[in-house]
N, C-alpha and C positions, 0 to 999 in steps of 0.2 A: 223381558229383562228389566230388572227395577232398575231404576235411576241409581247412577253411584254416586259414594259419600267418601272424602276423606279427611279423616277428623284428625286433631293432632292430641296425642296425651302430654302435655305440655310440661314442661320441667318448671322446676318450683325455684325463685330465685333465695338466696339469703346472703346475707352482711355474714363478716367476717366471726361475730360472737353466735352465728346461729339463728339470729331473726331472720325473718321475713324481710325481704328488702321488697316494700311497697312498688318504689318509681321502677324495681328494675321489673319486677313482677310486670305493672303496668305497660313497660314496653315491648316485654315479651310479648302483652296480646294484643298490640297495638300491630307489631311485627305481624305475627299470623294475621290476622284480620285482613292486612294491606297484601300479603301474599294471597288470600283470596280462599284459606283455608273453610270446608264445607265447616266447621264445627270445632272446637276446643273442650278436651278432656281435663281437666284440675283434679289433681290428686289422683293419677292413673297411679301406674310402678313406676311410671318415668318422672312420677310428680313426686314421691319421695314420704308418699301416707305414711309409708310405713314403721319410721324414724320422728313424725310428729305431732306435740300434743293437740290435745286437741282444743286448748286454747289459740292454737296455732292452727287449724284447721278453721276453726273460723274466721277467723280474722281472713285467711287467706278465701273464703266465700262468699264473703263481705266487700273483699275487694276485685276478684274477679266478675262477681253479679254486678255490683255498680259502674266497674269500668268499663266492660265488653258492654252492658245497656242493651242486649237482644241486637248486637250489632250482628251477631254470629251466634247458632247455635251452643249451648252452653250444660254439657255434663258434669256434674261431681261426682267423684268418688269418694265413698262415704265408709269404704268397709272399715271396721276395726274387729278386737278377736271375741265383743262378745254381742251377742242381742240389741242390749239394752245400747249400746255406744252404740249401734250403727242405727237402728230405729233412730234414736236420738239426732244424729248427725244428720240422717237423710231428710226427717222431716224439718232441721232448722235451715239444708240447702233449698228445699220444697218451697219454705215460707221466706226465704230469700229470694228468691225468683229462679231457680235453676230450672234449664228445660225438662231434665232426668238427674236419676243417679246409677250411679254403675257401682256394683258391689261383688267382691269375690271371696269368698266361701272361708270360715278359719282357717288359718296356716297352722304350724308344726304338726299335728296328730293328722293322718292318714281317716281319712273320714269315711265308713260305708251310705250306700250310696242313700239308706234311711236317713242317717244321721245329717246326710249335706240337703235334701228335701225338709226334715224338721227345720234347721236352722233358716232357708228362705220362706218355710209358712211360717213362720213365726215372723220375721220380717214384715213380707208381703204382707200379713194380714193388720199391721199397724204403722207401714209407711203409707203418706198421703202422695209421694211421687211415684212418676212412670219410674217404671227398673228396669236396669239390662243388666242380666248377670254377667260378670266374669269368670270365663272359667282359665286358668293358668297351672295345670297340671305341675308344669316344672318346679313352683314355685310352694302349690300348697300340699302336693302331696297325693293328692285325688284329681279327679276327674268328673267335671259336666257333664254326663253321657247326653247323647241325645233324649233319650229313655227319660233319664229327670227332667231334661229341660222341657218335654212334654207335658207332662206331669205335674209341672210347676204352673207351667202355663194355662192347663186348662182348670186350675183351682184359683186361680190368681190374674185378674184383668192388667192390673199395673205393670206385670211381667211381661215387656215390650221390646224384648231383643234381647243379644247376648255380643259379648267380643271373646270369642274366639283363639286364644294367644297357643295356638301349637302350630310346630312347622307343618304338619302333615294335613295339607289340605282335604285328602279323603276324612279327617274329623269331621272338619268343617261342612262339609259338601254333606256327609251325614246328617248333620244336624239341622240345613234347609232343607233336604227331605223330607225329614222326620216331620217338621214344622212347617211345611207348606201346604197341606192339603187341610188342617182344619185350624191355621191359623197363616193367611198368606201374605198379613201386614208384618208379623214376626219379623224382627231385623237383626239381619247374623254377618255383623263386622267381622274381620281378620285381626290377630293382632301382630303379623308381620309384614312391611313394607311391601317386598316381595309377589305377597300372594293375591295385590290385589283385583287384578282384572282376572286371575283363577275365579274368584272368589263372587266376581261379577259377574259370567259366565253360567256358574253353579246354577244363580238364582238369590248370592244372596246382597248384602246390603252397601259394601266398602269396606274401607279398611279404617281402624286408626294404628297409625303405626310412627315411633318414634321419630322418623327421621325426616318428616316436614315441619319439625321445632328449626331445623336448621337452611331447608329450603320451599317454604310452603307455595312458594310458586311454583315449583318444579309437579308439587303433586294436585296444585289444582288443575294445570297443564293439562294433568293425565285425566284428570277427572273429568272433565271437558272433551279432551279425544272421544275416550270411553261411551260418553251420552253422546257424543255426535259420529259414532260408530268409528271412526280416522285410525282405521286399522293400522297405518302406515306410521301415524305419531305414535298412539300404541306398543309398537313395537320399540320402537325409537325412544321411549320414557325406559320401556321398561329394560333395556338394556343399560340406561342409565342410570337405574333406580339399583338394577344389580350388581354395579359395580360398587356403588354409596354403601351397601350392605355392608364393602368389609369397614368401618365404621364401627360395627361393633365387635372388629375383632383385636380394636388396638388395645382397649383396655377391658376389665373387668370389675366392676358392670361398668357398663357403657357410659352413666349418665354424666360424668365429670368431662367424655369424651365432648358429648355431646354440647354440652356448656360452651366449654371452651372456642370448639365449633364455630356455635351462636357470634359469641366475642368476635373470631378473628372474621365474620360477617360484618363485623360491625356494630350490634346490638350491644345498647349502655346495660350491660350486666356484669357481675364478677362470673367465679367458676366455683366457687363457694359451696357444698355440700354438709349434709348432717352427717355427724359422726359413724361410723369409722370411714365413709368412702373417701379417698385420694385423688387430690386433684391432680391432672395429666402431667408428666413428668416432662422434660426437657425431647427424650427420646420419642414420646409419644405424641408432641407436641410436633415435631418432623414429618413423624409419620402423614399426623392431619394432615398436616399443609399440604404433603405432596400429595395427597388423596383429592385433597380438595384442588389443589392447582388442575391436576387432570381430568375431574372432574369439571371444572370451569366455572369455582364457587370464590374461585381468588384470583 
């Protein structure tokens, strides 16, 4: 059983006209850090790529590489919708200092399964960082099969893991199969809260999953069970963890949920989002709380 990991894809702070808010950003990974979180994702889906430039995108890798300082493990996420920008980005987080980057596959067009292999050798063959692909079905259209991420892997040394974001662990569990007998360093994160001692089990790496932006102590707890076998706390996280879940059923998408969250924790941030997302209404604001009170986060 490999050592487990749980990484947070960490939400992106901004001021009210849409910057980057530096000090709250800052605190956010100050928080994780002190929570004891195995690693920090910048610019996951829960960090908000997808919504900013990328003048914006650096600055914000500029200041996560300098303040985190290898306090913590350190991914970016560098995908954008063509080549040339994510080459571009991956290698200016590279030359920043990021441990990795994590990249997932063009959105809107439904990709076959050539067309999504072109697009990572093309990559692969001109970024200087370790990669872990993302693959997120729901979001771009297509699908990581195991089959590519084979494929990718044995044409491409830098190709060093994957996150995983489907509910259905038999993917996942597929794709450490696939990938353990002639690559057993290969690291296959989950990318739901939930799945992640399934996912430890399997054979493969941890989880990074939204919802240790809000209690990273709760999931390095588990992470810690996990390597010290404490089947007993195990059970006990994850019953806890399952309930945090509905979390993401207050709002849609979750990430203004989660913000807010953070706040009523404590953390010097606003709830502030890129355009069109909606900050938590008065009703959904209730909701939290009582989620959280019973949960025993207030």
């Amino acid at each position: 059983m490999k050592k487990a990991q749980f990484l947070t894809p960490v939400v992106t702070a901004f001021d009210a006209h849409g910057n980057l808010d530096c000090q709250a950003n800052k605190n956010i990974y100050d928080h994780l850090i002190a929570g004891g979180i195995d690693g920090i994702v910048v610019m996951g889906s829960t960090g908000e790529f997808f919504s900013m430039t990328m003048e914006q995108k650096k600055e914000l890798i500029d200041i996560a590489v300098n303040h985190i300082n290898k306090r913590t493990k350190l991914y970016i996420g560098t995908s954008c919708m063509s080549v040339d920008d994510t080459v571009a980005l991956s290698n200016y987080a590279h030359a920043a200092g990021a441990d990795a980057v994590m990249i997932v596959s063009p959105y809107y067009f439904k990709l076959t399964p050539a067309s999504i292999e072109l697009f990572y050798d093309e990559v692969a063959s001109k970024v200087k960082a370790d990669i872990f692909l993302y693959n997120f079905p729901d979001r771009t259209g297509h699908d990581l099969t195991p089959a590519i991420m084979l494929n990718l892997a044995r044409r491409h040394k830098n190709i060093v893991g994957c996150k995983d974001t489907v509910t259905e662990m038999s993917h996942t569990r597929a794709i450490i199969m696939a990938m353990q007998p002639e690559f057993p360093d290969f690291v296959v994160f989950s990318g739901y809260d939930e799945n992640f001692v399934h996912n430890i089990l399997c054979g493969g790496g941890g989880c990074i999953g939204g919802l240790s932006n809000l209690a990273p102590e709760l999931f390095a707890a588990w992470t810690r069970a996990i390597n010290a076998h404490d089947f007993a706390k195990i059970e006990e996280i994850q019953h806890q963890v399952d309930f945090l879940m509905g979390l993401y059923d207050i709002g849609t998408p979750f990430i203004p949920i989660v913000k807010k969250a953070m706040m009523l924790r404590g953390i010097e941030m606003q709830d502030y989002c890129t355009l069109p997302f909606l900050r938590a209404d008065d009703r959904q604001c209730e909701q939290l709380k009582a989620l959280m009170r019973q949960a025993k986060l207030l």
